[in-house]
C-alpha positions in Angstrom: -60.0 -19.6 11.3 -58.2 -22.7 13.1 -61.7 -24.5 12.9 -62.0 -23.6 9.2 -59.0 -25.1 8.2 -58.5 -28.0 10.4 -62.1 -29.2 9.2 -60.7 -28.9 5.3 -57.7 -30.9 6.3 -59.2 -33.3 8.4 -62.0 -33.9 5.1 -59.0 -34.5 3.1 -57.5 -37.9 5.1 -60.8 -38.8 6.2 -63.1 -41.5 4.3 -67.0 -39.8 3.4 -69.9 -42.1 4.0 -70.6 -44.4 0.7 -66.7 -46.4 1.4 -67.7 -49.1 3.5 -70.7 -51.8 3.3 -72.3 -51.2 7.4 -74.5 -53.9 7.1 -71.0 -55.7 8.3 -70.6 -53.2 11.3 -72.5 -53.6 14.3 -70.7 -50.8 16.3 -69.7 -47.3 16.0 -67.4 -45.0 18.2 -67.3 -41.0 17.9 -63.8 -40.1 17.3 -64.2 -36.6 19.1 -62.0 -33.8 18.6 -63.0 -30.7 20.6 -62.1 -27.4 19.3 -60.4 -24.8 21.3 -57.2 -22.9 21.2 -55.7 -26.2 20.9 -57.8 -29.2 19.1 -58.4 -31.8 22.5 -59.4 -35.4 21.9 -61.9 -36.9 23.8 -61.7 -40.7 25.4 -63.0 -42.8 28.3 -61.8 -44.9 30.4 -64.6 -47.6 30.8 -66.3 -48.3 34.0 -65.0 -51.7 35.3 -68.5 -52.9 35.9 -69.0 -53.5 31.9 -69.6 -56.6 30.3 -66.8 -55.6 27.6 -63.7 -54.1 27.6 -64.2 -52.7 31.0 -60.9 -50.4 32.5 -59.8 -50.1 28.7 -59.3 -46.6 27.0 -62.0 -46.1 24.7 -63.8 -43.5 22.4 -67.0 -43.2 23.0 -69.8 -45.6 21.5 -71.6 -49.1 21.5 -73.5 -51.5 19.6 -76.4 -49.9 16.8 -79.7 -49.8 17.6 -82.3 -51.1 15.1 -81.4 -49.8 12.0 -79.3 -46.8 13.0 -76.8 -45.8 10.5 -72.9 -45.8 12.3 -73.3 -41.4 12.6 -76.4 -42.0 14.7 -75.1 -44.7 17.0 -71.9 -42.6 17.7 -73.6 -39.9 18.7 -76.3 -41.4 20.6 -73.8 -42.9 22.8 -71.5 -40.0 22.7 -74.6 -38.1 24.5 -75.0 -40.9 26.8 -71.1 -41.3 27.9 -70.1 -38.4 28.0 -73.0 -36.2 27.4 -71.7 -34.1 24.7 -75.1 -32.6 22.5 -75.3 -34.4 19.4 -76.5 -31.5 17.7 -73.3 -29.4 18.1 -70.9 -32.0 16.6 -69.9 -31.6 12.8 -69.7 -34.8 11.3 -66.5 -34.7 9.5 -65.7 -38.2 7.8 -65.0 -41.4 8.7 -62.0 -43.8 9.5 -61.4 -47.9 8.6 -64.2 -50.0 10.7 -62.0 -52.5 13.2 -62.9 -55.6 14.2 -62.7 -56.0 18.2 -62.0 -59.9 17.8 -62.6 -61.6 20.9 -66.3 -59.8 21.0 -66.9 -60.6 17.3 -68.2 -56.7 16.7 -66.8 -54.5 13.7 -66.2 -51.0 14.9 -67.8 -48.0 12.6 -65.0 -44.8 13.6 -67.0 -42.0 12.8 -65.0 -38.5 13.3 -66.5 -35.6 14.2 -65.7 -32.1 15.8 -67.3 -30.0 18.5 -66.8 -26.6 20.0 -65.3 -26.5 23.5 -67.9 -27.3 26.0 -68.4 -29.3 29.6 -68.0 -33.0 29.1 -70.4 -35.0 31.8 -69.4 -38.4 31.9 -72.4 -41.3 33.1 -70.6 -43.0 35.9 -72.2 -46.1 35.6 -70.2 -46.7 32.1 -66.9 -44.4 32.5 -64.7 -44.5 35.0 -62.6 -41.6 33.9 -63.0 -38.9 30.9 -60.1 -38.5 29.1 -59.2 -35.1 27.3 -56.1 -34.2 25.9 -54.0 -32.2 23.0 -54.5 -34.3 19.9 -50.8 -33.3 18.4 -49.6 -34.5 21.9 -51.7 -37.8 21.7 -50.5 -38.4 18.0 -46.6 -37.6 18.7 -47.1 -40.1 21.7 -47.1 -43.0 19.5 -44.9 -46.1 20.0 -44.7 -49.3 18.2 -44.4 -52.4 20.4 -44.5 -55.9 19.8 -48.4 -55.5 20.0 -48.8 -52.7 17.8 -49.1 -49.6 17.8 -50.0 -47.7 21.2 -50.7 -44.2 22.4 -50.7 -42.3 25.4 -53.8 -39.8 26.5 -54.3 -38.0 29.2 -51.4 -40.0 31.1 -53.2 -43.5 30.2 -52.3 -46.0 27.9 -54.3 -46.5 24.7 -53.8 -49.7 23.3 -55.9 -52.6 21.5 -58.9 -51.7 18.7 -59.0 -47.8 20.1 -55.3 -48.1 19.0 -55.5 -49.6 16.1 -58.3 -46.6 15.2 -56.0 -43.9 16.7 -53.3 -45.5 14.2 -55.2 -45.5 11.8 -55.8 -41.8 12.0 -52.7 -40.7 12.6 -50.7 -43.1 9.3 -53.7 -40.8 6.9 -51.9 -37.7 8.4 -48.3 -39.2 7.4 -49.4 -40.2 4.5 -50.8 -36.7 3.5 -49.3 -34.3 5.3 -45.9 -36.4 5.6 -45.7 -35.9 9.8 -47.7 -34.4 12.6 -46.2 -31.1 12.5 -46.8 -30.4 8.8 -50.9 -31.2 10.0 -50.4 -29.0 12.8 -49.3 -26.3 10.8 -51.5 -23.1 10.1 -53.6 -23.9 13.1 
C-alpha cells in the first residue's frame, strides 16, 4: 500500500518526460528511492581517483552514451555504481536538469523507485554507498551562504546533488506544504 501511494504522490510533483529539450543535457543521475518499511535514498560518495567531482556526495550517473535518452543513461550507470538491476526500478518522473558549471555538463535527474534489495557498489568509482531515510534526508536541510545543503547518511550533500535534492524537496512544499504532510499515509 505505502508503495502504491507514495508512487501517486511522487507523479504528482515530479515533471513526465516531454518538459525539457535533452539534446541540451549531456548527463543524467538516478534519483533512487528504495522502498521498504521506510522509503531510503540512495547516494555515493565518489571514489577519489575520478577525473570529476571525486570525494563529493553524488547520485548515481554519468555522461550519455551515443544517443541514449537521460532514463537509459541513469540506469546504466546506476547498474554500474551501485549495481542496482535496471529492470526493477519504476521510472517515476523527472526533476529540473542542473548545470555542474565548472565541467560544463547539464545534469538530466531522473527519479525512480526500487524494491529493497543489496546495493553492490564498483569500488573503482565509489568510495562509500550512501543509504538513508528520505524524510530524515529532506528535514536535514539547511540554507547557508552557498545554498542549500543536506545531510545523508552522516555526510554532507552539497553543490549540483544539492541543488537536485533541493529541488526535490521545494516540489514537496510547494504541494504538500512540508515534509510531514508528504509523509503522511505512508
Amino acid at each position: 500500500m505505502m508503495d502504491f501511494v507514495l508512487k501517486n504522490k511522487l507523479k504528482n510533483i515530479l515533471d513526465d518526460k516531454t518538459k525539457y529539450n535533452k539534446s541540451k543535457v549531456n548527463a543524467a543521475i538516478l534519483f533512487p528511492i528504495m522502498l521498504g518499511k521506510e522509503p531510503k535514498l540512495v547516494m555515493i560518495m565518489r571514489s577519489k581517483n575520478l577525473s570529476r567531482s571525486a570525494g563529493h556526495i553524488a547520485f548515481p550517473g554519468g555522461i550519455k552514451e551515443a544517443n541514449e535518452e537521460p532514463e537509459e543513461t541513469a540506469l546504466r550507470e546506476a547498474e554500474e555504481e551501485i549495481g542496482i538491476d535496471g529492470d526493477t526500478v519504476d521510472i517515476i518522473g523527472y526533476l529540473t536538469p542542473k548545470e555542474v558549471i565548472e565541467h560544463k555538463i547539464k545534469i538530466h535527474p531522473v527519479v525512480g523507485v526500487f524494491e529493497e534489495q543489496e546495493l553492490i557498489p564498483d569500488s573503482n568509482e565509489v568510495s562509500k554507498l550512501l543509504v538513508d531515510d528520505l524524510k530524515k534526508v529532506l528535514l536535514s536541510r539547511r540554507v547557508t551562504d552557498w545554498g542549500p545543503n543536506f545531510e545523508c547518511d552522516g555526510e554532507l550533500v552539497w553543490g549540483a546533488t544539492s541543488r537536485i535534492l533541493d529541488d526535490f524537496y521545494l516540489r514537496i512544499i510547494r504541494n504538500f506544504n512540508s515534509i510531514d504532510e508528504f509523509f503522511e499515509e505512508l
